[in-house]
C-alpha positions in Angstrom: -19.2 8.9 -5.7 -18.8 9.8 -1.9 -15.2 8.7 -2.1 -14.1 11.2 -4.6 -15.6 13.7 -2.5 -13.8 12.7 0.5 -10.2 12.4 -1.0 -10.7 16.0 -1.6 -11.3 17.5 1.1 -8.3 19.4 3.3 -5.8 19.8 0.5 -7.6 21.9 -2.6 -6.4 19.5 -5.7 -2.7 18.5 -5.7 -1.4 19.4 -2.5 -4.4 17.3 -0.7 -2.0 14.1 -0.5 1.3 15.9 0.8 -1.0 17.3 3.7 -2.5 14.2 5.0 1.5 12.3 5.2 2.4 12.0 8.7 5.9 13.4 9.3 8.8 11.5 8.1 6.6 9.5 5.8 6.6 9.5 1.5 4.1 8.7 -0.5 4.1 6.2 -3.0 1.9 4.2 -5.2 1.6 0.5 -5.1 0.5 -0.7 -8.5 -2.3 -3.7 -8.0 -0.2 -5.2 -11.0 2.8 -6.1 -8.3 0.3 -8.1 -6.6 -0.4 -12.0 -6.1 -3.9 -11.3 -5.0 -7.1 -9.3 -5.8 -6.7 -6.6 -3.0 -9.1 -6.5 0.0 -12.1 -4.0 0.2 -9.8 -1.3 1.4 -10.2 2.1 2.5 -7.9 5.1 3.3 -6.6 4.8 6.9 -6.4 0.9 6.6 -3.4 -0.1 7.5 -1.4 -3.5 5.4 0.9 -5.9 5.7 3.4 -7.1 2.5 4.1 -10.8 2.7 7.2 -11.6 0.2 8.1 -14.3 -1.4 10.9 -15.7 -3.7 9.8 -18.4 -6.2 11.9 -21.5 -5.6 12.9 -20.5 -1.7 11.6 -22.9 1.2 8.2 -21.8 2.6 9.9 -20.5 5.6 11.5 -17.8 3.5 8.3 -15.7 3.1 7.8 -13.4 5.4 6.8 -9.8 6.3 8.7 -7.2 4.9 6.6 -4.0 5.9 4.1 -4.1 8.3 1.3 -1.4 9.2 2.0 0.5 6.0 -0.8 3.1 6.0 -3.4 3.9 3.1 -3.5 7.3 1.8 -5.7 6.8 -0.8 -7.5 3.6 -3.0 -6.4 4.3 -6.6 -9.3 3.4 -8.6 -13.3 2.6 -8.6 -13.8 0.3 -6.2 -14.5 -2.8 -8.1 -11.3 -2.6 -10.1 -8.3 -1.2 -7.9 -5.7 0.1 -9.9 -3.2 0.9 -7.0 -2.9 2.2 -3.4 -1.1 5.1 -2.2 0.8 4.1 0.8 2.5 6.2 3.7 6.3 4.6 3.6 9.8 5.6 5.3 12.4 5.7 3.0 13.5 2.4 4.2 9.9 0.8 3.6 10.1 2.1 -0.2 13.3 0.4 -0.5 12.4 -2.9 0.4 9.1 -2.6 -1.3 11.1 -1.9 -4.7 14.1 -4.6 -3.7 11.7 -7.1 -3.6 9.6 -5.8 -6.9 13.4 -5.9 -8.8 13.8 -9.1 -7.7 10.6 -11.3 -9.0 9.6 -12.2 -5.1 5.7 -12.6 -5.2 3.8 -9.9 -2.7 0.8 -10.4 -1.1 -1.2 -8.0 1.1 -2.2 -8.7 4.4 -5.0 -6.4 6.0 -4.6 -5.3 9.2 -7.1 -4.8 12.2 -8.4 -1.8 13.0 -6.3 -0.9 16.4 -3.9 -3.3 16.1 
């Protein structure tokens, strides 16, 4: 479909997602697996939130852990998403797999456009 085509342009094959990371970023692959939720209609350039939680914890104990985490790529057709490829920091990844390691719940939060 149209989105194949667009994933592929600017990069030729297997360099096309190391040319789109903005500088200082890593991509990574968030597995729709790790999620509480079906995932949003989401598109590359969205932009997410992770809300984590820890079964057992007060309420107050969720919280954001990344915030504005943006989409490289939807993994996937669209009606079954097997993943998204994010833009992280180091620090970001770490968190993101601390919190995996660790049985909390995530759930992601889409973000407005320009803002």
């Amino acid at each position: 479909g149209p989105r194949e085509a667009h994933v592929g342009q600017g990069g030729g094959g297997e360099g096309g997602l190391a040319s789109r990371l903005p500088d200082g970023r890593w991509a990574m692959v968030l597995p729709s697996g790790w999620l509480a939720s079906p995932l949003p209609s989401l598109a590359a350039g969205d932009r997410i939130e992770l809300m984590a939680y820890q079964a057992g914890q007060p309420a107050d104990e969720a919280g954001v852990i990344v915030s504005a985490v943006e989409i490289l790529e939807v993994v996937g057709p669209p009606e079954r998403i097997d993943g998204l490829a994010l833009a992280v920091t180091l620090q970001e990844a770490e968190v993101i797999l601390y919190a995996r390691t660790n049985g909390f719940t995530l759930l992601p939060l889409l973000r407005r456009q320009g803002g």
